[in-house]
BAFI-3210 file (N, C-alpha, C; in Angstrom, 3 decimals, decimal comma, padded with zeros to 6 digits):
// residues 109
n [1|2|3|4|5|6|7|8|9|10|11|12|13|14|15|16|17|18|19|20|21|22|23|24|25|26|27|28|29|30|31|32|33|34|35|36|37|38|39|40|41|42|43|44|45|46|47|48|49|50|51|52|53|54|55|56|57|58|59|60|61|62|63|64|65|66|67|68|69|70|71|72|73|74|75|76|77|78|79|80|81|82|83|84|85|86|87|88|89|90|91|92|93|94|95|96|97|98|99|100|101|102|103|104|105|106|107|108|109]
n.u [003,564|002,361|002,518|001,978|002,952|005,716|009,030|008,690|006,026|005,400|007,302|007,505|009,223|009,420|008,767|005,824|004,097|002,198|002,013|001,222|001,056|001,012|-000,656|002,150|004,325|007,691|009,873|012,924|015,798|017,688|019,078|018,548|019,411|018,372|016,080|012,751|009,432|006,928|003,722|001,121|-002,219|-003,810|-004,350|-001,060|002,155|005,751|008,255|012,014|014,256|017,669|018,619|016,451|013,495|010,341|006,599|004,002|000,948|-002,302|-002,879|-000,274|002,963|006,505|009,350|012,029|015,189|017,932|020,886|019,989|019,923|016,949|014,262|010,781|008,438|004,894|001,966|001,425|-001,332|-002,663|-001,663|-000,233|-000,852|000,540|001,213|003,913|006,584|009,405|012,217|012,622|013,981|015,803|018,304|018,784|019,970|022,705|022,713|024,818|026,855|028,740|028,476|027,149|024,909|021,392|020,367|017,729|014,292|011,745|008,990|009,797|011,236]
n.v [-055,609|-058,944|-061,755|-064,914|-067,294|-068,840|-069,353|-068,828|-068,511|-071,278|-072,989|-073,480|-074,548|-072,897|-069,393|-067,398|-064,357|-062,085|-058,764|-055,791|-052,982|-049,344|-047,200|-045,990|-046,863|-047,132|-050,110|-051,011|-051,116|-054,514|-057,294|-061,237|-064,228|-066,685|-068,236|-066,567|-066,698|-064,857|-063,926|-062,148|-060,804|-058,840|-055,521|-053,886|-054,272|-053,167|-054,510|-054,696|-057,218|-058,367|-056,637|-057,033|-055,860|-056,192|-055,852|-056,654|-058,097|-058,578|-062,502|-062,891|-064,588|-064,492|-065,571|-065,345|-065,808|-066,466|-064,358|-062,305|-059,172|-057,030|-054,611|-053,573|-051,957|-050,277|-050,057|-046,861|-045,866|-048,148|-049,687|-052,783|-056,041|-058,772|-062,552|-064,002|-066,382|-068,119|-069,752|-070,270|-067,986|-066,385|-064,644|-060,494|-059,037|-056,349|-054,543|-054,085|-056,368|-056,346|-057,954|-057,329|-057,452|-057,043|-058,586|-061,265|-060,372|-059,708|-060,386|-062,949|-064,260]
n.w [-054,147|-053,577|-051,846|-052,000|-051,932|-050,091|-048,186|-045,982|-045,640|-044,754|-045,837|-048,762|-051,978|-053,651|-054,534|-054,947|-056,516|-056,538|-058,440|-058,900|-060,822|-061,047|-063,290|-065,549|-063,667|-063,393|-063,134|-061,427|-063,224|-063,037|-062,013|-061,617|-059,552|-060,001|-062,136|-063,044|-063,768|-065,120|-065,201|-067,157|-065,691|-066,186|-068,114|-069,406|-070,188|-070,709|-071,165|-070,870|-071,336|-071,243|-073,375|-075,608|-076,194|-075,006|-075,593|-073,614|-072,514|-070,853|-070,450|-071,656|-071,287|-069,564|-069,665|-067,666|-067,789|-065,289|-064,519|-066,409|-067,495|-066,366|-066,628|-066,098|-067,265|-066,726|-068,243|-069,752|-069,646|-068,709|-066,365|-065,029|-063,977|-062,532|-062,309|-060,724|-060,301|-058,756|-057,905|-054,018|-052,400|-054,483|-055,584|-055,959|-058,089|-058,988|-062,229|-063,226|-063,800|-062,076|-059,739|-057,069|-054,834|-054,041|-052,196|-050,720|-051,660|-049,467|-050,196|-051,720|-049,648]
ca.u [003,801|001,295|002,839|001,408|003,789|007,072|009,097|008,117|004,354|004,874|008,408|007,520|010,395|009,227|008,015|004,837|003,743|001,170|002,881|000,496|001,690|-000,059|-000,198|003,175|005,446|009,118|010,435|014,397|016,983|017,998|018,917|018,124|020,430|017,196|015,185|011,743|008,478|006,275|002,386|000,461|-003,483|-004,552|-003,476|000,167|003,863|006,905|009,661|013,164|014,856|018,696|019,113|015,115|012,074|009,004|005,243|003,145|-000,699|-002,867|-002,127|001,546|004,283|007,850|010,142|013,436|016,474|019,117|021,731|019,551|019,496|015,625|013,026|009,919|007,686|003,932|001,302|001,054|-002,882|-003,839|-000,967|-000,151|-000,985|001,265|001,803|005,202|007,207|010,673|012,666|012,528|015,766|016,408|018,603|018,178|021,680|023,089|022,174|026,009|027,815|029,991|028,072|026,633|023,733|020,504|019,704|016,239|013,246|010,513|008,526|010,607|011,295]
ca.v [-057,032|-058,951|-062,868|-065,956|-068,748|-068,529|-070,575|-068,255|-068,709|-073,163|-074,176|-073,659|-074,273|-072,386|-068,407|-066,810|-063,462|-061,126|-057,399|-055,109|-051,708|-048,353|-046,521|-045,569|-047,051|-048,209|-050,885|-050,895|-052,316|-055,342|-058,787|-062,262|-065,223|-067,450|-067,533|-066,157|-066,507|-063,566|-064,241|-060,790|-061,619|-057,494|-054,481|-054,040|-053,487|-053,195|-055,571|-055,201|-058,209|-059,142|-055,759|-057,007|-055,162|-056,676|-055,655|-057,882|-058,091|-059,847|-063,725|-064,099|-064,835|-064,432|-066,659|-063,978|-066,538|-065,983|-063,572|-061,452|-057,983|-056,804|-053,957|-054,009|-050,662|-050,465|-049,254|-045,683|-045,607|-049,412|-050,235|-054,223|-057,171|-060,162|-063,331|-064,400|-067,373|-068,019|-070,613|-069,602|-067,440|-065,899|-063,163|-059,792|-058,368|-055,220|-054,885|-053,488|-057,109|-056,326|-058,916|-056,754|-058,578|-057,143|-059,861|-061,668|-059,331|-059,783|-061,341|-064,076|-064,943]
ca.w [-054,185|-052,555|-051,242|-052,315|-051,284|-049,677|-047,373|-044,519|-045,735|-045,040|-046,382|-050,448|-052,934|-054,848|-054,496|-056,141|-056,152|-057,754|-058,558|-059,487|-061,399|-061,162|-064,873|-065,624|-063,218|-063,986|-062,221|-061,690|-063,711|-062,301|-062,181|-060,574|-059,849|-060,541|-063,150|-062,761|-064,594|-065,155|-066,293|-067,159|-065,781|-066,275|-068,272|-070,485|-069,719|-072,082|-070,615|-071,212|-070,769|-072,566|-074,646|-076,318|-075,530|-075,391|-075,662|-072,994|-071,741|-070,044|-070,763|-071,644|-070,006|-070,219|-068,510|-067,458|-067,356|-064,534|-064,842|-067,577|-067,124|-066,507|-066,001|-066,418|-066,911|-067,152|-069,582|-068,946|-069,402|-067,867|-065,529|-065,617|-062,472|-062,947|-060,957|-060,591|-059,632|-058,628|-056,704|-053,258|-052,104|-055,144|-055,339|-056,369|-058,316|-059,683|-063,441|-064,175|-063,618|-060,639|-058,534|-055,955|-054,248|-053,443|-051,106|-051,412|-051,845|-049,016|-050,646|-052,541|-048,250]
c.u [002,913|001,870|002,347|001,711|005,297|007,994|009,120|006,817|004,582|005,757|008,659|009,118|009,921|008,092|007,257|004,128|003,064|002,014|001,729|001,093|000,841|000,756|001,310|004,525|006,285|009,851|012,381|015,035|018,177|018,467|018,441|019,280|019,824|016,425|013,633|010,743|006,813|004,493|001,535|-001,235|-004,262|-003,631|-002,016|001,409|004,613|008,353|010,828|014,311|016,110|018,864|017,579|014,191|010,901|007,174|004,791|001,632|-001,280|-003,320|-001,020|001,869|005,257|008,313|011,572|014,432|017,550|020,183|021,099|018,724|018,033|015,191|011,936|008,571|005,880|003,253|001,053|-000,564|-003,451|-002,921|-000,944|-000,734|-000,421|001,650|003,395|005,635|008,405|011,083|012,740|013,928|016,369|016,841|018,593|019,681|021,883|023,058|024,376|027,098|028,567|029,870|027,800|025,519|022,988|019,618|018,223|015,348|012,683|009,768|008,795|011,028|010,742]
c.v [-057,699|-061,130|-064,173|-067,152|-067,894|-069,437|-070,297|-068,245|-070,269|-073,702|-073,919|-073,865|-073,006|-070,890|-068,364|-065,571|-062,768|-059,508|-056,753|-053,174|-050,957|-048,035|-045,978|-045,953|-047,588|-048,418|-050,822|-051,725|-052,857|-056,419|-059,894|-063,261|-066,336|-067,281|-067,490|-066,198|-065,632|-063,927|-062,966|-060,836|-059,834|-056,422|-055,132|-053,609|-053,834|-054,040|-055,310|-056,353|-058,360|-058,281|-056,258|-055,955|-056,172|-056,295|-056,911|-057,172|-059,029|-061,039|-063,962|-063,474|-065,034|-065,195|-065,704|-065,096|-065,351|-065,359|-062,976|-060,360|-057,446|-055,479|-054,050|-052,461|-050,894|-049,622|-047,799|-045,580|-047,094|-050,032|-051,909|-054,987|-058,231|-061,359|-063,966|-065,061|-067,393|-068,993|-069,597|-069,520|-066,933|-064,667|-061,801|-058,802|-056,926|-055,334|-054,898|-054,594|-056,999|-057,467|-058,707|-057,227|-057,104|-057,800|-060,280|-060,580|-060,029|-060,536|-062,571|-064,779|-066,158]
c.w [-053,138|-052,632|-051,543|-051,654|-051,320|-048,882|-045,925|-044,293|-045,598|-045,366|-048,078|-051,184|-053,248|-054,427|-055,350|-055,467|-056,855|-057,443|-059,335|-059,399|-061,666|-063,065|-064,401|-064,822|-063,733|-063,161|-062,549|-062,380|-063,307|-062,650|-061,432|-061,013|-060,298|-061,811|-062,752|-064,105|-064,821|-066,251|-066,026|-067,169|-065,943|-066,827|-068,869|-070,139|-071,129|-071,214|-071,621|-070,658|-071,700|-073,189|-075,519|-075,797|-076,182|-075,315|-074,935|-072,546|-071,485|-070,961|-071,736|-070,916|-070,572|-068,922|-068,850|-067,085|-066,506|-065,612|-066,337|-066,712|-067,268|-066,375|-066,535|-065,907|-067,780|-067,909|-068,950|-068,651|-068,645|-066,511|-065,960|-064,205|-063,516|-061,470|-061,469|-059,926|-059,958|-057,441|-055,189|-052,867|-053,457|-054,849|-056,384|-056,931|-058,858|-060,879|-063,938|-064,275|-062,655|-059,554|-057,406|-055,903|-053,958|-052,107|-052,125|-050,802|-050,823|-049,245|-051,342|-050,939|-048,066]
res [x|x|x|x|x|x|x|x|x|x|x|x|x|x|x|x|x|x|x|x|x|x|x|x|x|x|x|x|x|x|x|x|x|x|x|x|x|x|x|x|x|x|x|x|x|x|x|x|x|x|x|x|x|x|x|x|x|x|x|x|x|x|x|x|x|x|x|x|x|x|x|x|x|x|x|x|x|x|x|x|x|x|x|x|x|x|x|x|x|x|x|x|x|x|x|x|x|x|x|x|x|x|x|x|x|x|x|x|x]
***
């Protein structure tokens, strides 16, 4: 995860971050209390978002509405880079409903 804006980078509402995925990684399944918007500028991932799956590559974007269960695993042969925005202070939840917090990610700070 590499920082863009934050409200420890100047104040921002509003986080943005570039995530760049080696071949094959799979990101955890998760949630957010925000909603987050995900734009794919290199390489392909398979997003599950909601019980869907989706096929993505570089230019779209999925917009992940709050409280929807996520992960997000990349192409095994090209990996993915995505920038990502999110109100700043979002939080980071347990996929299983119980309402166990994550806190905010680092970078979303």
């Amino acid at each position: 995860m590499t920082t863009f804006a934050s409200p420890t980078q100047g104040g921002a509402s509003r986080a943005m971050w570039r995530v760049d995925a080696h071949p094959g990684a799979v990101g955890p399944v998760h949630d957010f209390d925000r909603e987050q918007v995900w734009s794919w500028i290199a390489g392909a991932a398979t997003v599950e978002l909601g019980g869907e799956t989706y096929t993505v590559g570089a230019g779209d974007t999925v917009v992940m509405p709050a409280h929807t269960v996520r992960r997000v695993l990349a192409d095994p042969e090209t990996g993915y880079s995505a920038v990502v925005m999110a109100p700043a202070g979002a939080r980071a939840l347990a996929a299983d409903g119980s309402g166990d917090e994550y806190g905010v990610p680092p970078w979303i700070a």
